[in-house]
MMTF fields as JSON, N, C-alpha, C and O atoms, coordinates in Angstrom:
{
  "mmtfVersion": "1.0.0",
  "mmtfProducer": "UNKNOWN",
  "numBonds": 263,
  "numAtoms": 264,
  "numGroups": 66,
  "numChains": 1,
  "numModels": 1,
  "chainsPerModel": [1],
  "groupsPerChain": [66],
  "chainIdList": ["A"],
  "bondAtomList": [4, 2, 8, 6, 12, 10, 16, 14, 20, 18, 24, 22, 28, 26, 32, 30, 36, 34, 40, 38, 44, 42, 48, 46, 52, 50, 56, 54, 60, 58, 64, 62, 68, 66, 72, 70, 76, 74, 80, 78, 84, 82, 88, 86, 92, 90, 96, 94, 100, 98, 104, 102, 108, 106, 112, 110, 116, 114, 120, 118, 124, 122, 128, 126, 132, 130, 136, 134, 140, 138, 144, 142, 148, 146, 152, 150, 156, 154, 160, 158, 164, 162, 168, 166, 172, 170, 176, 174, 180, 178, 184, 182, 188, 186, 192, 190, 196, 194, 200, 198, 204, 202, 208, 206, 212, 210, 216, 214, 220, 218, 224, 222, 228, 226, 232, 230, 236, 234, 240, 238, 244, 242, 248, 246, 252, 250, 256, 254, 260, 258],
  "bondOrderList": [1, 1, 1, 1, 1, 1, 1, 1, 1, 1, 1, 1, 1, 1, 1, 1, 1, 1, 1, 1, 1, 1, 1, 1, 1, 1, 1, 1, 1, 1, 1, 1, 1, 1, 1, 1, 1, 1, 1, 1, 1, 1, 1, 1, 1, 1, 1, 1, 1, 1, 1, 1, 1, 1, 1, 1, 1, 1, 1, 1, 1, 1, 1, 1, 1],
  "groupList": [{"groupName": "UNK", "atomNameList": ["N", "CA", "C", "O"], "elementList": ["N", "C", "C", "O"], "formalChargeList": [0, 0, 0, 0], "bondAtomList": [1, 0, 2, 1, 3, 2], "bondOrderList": [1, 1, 2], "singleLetterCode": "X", "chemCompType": "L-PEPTIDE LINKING"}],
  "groupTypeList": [0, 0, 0, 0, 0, 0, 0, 0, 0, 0, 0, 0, 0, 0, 0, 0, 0, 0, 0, 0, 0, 0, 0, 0, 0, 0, 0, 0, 0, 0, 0, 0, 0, 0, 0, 0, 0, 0, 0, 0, 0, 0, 0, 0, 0, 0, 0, 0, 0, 0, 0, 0, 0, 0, 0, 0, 0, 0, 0, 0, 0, 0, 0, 0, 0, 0],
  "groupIdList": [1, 2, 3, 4, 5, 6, 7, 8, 9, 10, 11, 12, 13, 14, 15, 16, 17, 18, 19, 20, 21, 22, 23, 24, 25, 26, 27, 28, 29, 30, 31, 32, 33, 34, 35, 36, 37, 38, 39, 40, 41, 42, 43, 44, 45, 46, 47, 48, 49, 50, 51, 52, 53, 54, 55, 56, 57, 58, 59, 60, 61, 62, 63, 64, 65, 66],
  "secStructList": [7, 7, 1, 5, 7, 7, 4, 4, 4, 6, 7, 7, 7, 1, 7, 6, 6, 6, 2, 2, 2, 2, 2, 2, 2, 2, 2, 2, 2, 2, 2, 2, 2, 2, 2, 2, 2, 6, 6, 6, 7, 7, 3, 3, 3, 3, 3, 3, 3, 7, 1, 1, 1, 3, 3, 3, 3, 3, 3, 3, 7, 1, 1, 7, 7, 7],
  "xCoordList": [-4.735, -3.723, -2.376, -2.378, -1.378, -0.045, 0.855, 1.813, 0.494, 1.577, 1.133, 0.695, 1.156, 0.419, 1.482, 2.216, 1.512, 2.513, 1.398, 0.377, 1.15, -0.147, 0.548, 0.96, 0.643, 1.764, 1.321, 2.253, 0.173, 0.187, 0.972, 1.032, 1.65, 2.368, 3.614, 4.553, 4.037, 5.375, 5.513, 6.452, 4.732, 4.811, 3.241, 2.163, 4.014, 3.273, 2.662, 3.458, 1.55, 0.581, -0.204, -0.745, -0.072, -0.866, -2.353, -3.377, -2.207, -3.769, -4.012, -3.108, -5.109, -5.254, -5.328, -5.516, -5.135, -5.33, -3.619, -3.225, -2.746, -1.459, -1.327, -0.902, -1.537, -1.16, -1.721, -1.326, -2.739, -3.646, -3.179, -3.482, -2.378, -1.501, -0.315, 0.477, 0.275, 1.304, 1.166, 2.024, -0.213, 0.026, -0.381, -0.311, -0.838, -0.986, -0.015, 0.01, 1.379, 2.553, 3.244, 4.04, 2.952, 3.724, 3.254, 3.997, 1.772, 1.121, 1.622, 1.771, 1.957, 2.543, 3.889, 4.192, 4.511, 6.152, 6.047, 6.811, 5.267, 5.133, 4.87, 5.588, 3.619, 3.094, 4.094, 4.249, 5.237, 6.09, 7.395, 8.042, 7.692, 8.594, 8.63, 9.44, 6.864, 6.492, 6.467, 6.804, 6.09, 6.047, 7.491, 7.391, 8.51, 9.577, 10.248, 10.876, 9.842, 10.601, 9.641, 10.109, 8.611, 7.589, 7.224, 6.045, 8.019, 6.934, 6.251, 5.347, 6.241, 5.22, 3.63, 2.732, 3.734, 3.07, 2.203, 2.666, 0.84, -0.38, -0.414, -0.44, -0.413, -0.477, -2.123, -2.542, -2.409, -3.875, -2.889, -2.266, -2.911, -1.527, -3.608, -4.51, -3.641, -4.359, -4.047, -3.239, -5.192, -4.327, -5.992, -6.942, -6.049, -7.72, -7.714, -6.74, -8.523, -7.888, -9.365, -10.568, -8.413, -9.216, -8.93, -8.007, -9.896, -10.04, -8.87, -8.865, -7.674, -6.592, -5.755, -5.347, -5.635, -5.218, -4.998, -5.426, -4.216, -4.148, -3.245, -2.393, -3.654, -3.136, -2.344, -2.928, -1.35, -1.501, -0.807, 0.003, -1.452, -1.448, -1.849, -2.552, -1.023, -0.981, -1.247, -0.98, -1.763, -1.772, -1.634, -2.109, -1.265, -1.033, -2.55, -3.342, -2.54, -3.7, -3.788, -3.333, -4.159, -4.249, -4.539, -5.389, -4.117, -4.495, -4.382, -4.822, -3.582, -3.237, -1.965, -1.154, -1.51, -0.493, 0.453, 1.668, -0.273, 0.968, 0.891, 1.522],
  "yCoordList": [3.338, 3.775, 3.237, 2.008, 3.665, 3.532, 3.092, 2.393, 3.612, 3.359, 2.355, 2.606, 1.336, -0.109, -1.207, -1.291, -2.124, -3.68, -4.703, -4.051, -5.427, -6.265, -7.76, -8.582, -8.022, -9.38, -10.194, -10.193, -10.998, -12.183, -12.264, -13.298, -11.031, -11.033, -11.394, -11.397, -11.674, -11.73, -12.87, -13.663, -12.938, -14.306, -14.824, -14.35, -16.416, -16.768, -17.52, -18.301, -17.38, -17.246, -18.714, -19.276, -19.112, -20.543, -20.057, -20.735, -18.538, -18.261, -16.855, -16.084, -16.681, -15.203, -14.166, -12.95, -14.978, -13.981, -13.708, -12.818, -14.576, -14.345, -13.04, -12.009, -12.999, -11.988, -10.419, -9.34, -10.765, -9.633, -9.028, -7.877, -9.908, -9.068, -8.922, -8.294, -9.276, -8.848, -7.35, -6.49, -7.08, -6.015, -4.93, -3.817, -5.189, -4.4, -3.842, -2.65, -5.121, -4.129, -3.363, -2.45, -3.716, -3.443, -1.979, -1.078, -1.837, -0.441, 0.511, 1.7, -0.077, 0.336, 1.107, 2.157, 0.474, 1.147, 1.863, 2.814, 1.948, 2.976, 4.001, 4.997, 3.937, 5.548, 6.107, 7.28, 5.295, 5.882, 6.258, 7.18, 5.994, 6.047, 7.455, 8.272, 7.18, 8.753, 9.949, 11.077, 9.696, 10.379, 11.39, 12.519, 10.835, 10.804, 11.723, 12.744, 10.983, 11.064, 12.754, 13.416, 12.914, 14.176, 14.53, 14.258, 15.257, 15.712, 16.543, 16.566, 17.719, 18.626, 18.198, 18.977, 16.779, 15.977, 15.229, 14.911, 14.96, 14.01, 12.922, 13.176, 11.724, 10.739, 9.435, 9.359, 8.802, 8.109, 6.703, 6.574, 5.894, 4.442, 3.487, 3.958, 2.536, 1.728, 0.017, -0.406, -0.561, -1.723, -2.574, -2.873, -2.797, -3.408, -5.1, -5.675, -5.704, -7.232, -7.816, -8.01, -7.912, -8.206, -9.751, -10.402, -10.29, -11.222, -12.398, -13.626, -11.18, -12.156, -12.215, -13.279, -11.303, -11.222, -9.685, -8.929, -9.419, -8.423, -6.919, -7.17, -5.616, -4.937, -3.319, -2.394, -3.549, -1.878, -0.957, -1.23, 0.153, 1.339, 2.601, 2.583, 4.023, 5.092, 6.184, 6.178, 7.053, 8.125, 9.648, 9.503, 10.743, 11.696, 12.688, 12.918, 13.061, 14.03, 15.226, 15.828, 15.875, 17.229, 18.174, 17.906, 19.025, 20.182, 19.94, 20.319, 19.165, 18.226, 18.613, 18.681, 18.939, 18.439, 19.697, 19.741, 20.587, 21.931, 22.926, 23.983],
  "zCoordList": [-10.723, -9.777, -10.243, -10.166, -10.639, -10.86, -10.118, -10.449, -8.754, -7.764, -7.023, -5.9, -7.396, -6.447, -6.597, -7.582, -5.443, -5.431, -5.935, -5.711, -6.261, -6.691, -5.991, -6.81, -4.838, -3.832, -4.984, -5.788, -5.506, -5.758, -7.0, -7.664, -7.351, -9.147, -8.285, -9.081, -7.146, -6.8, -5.799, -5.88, -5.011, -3.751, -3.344, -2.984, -3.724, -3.532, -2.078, -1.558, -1.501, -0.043, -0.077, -1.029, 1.262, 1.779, 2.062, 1.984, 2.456, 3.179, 2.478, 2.157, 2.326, 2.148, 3.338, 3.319, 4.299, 5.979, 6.242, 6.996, 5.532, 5.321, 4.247, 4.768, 3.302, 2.111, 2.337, 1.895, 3.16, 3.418, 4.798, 5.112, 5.663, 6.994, 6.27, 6.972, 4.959, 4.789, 4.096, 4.292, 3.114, 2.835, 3.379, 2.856, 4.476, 5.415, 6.001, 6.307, 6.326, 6.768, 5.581, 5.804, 4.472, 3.614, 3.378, 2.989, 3.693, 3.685, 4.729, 4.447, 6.226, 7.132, 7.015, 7.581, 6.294, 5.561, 4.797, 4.962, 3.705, 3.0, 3.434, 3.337, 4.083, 5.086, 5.373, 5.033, 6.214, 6.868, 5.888, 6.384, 5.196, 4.16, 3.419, 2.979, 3.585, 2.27, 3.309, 2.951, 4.504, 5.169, 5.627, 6.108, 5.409, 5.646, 3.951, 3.674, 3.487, 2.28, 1.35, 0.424, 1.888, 1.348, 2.506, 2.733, 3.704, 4.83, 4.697, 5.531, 3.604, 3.489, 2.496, 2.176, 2.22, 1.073, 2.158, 3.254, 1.741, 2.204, 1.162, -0.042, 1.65, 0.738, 1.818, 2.973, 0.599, 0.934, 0.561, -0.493, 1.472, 1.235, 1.523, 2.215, 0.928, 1.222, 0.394, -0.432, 1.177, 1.059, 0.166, 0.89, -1.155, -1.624, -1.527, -2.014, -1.058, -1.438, -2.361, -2.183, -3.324, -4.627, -5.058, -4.57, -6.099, -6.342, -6.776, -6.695, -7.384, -7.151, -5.613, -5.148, -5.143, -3.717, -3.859, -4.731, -2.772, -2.153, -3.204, -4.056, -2.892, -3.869, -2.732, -2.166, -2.804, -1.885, -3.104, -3.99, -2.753, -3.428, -2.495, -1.484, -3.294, -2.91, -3.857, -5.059, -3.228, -4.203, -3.437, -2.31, -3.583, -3.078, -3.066, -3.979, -1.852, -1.561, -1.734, -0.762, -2.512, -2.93, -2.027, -1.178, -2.025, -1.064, 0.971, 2.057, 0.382, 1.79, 2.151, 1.227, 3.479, 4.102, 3.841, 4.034, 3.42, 2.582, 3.899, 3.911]
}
């Protein structure tokens, strides 16, 4: 996936219950951003929390939203 923030390459977190509500909002803005910014466009925004921490990423939904 290309279009992803990977938090722990940028700030650094005391908790992982911290990094993981942050990219959650951070997933929250995006939705709304893309939503805004492509309204005739479906996009899949999710948020993976992987072994280094947390990762959000998006990708656009095909046949979606037209």
């Amino acid at each position: 996936m290309l279009n992803q923030f990977r938090l722990w390459q940028y700030i650094e977190f005391d908790s992982a219950s911290t990094a993981l509500a942050l990219a959650e909002d951070i997933a929250a803005c995006w939705r709304l951003a893309l939503a805004r910014a492509f309204p005739g466009r479906a996009f899949d925004v999710a948020v993976a929390d992987t072994v280094d921490g947390p990762v959000v990423g998006f990708v656009a939904v095909r046949g979606a939203g037209s």
